[in-house]
N, C-alpha and C positions, 0 to 999 in steps of 0.2 A: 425813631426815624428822623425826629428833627435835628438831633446833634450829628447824625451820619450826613444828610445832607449839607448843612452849613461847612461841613468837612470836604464834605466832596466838594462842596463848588467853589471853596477857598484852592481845592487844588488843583479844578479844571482853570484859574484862574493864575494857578502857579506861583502862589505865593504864599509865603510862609504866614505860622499865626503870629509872630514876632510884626509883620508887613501890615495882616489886619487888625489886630489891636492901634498899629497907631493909625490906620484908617479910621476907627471906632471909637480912639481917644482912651485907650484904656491897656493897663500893658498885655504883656503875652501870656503871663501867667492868668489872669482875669478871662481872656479869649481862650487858653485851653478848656478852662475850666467848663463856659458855655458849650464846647463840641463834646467835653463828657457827660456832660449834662448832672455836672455838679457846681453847678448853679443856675438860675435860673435865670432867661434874658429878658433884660427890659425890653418893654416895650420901643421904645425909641431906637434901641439897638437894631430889633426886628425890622425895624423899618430902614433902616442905614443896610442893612443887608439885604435886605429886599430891591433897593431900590441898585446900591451898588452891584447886584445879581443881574440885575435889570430880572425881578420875577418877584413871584407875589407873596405875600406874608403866608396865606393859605397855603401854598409850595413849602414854603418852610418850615411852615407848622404839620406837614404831610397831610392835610385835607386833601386838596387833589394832588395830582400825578402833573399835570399841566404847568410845565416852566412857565409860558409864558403869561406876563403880568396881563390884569384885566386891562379892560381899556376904559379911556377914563369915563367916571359918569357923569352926566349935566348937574348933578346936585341934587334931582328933585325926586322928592319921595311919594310915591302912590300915582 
């Protein structure tokens, strides 16, 4: 689910994986390979796409269905 979506929103995005590799600093072949999900993505990446998405790592990672990203939190735990 999560190489389909990074797929999809690169194209509701309209731009090639040649365009987000260098958004992501890494070439095309390296980017295809995340959408087939033969390889696995850094975390860092995750988050370059997440944020580039404007949507949440969770989204990406197909936990929820919910585009859109949390909103942000104070920090504080408990």
């Amino acid at each position: 689910m999560m190489y389909r979506r990074i797929r999809d929103l690169r194209e509701d995005a309209d731009l090639t994986q040649k365009q987000m590799g260098q958004l992501l600093h890494c070439s095309q072949q390296v980017y295809a390979n995340y959408e087939l999900g033969q390889r696995d993505i850094p975390t860092v990446i995750l988050r370059e796409l997440a944020r580039f998405h404007n949507t949440s790592i969770d989204y990406l990672l197909g936990l929820t269905d919910e585009k859109k990203p949390y909103a942000p939190s104070s920090g504080n735990i408990g």
